[in-house]
C-alpha positions as CSV (number, residue, x, y, z in Angstrom):
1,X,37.9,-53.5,-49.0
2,X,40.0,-52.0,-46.2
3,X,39.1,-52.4,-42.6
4,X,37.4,-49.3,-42.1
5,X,35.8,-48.1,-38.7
6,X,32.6,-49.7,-37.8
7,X,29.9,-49.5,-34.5
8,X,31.5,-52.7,-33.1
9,X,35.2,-52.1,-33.5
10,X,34.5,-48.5,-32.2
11,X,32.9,-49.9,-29.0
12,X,35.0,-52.6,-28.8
13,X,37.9,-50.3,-28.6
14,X,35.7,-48.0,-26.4
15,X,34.6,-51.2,-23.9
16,X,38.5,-51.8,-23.1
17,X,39.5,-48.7,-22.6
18,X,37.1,-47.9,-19.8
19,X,37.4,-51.1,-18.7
20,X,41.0,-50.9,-18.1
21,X,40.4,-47.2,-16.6
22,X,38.7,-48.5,-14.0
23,X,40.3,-51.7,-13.4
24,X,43.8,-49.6,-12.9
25,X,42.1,-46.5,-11.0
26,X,40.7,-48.9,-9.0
27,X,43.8,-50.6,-8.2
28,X,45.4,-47.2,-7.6
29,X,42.8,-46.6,-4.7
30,X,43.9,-49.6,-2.9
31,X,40.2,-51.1,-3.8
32,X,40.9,-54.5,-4.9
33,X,38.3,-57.0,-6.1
34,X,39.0,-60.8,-5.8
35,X,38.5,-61.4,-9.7
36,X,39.5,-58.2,-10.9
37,X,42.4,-60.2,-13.0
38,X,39.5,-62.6,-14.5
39,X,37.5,-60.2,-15.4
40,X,40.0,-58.0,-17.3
41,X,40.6,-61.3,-19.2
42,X,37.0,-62.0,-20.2
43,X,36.1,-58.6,-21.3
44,X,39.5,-58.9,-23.6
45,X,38.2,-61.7,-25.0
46,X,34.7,-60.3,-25.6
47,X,36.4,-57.5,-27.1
48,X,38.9,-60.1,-29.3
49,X,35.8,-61.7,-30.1
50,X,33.9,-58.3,-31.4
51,X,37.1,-57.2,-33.5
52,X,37.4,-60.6,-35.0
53,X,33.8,-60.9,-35.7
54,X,34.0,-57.2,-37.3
55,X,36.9,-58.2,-39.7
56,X,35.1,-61.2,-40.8
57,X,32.1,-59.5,-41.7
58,X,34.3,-56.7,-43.5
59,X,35.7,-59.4,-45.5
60,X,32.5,-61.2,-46.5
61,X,29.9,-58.0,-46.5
62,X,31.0,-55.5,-48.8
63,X,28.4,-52.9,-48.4
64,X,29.5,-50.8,-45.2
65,X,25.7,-49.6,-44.3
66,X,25.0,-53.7,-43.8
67,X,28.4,-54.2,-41.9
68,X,27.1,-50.9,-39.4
69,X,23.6,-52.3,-39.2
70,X,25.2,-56.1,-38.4
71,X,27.3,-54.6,-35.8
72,X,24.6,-52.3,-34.1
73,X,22.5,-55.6,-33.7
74,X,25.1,-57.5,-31.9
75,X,25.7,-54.4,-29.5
76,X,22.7,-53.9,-29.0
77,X,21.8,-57.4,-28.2
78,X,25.8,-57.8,-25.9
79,X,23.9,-54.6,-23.9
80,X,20.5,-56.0,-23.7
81,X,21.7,-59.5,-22.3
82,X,24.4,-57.5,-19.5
83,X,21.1,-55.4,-18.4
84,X,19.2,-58.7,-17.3
């Protein structure tokens, strides 16, 4: 199976993009935040994390209704624990 496009590769993709945005606007404005730097990093990572989780379960899962659903849940659950 071919890495198609899934909900967590879509939002990953979507997460670090805005997240750059607004790093780099940010910057732009002269508004600079003491871990700005760090935080970029993490949220790569997360993102890293979220693509590399998504590949894995494209290799192993082969049904791509099972791969969405699997991705949807850990979304939903990455957005649920940054809410608290």
């Amino acid at each position: 199976m071919k890495c198609r496009p899934t909900v967590l590769n879509i939002s990953a993709v979507i997460v670090l993009i805005y997240d750059g945005y607004k790093y780099f606007k940010d910057f732009l404005n002269d508004i600079h935040y003491q871990y700005g730097a760090l935080a970029m990093f993490m949220t790569g990572m997360i993102v890293f994390s979220g693509l590399l989780l998504d590949y894995i379960l494209q290799k192993k899962i082969k049904k791509y209704l099972i791969v969405n659903l699997v991705g949807l849940l850990v979304v939903l659950v990455f957005i649920f624990l940054m809410m608290r």
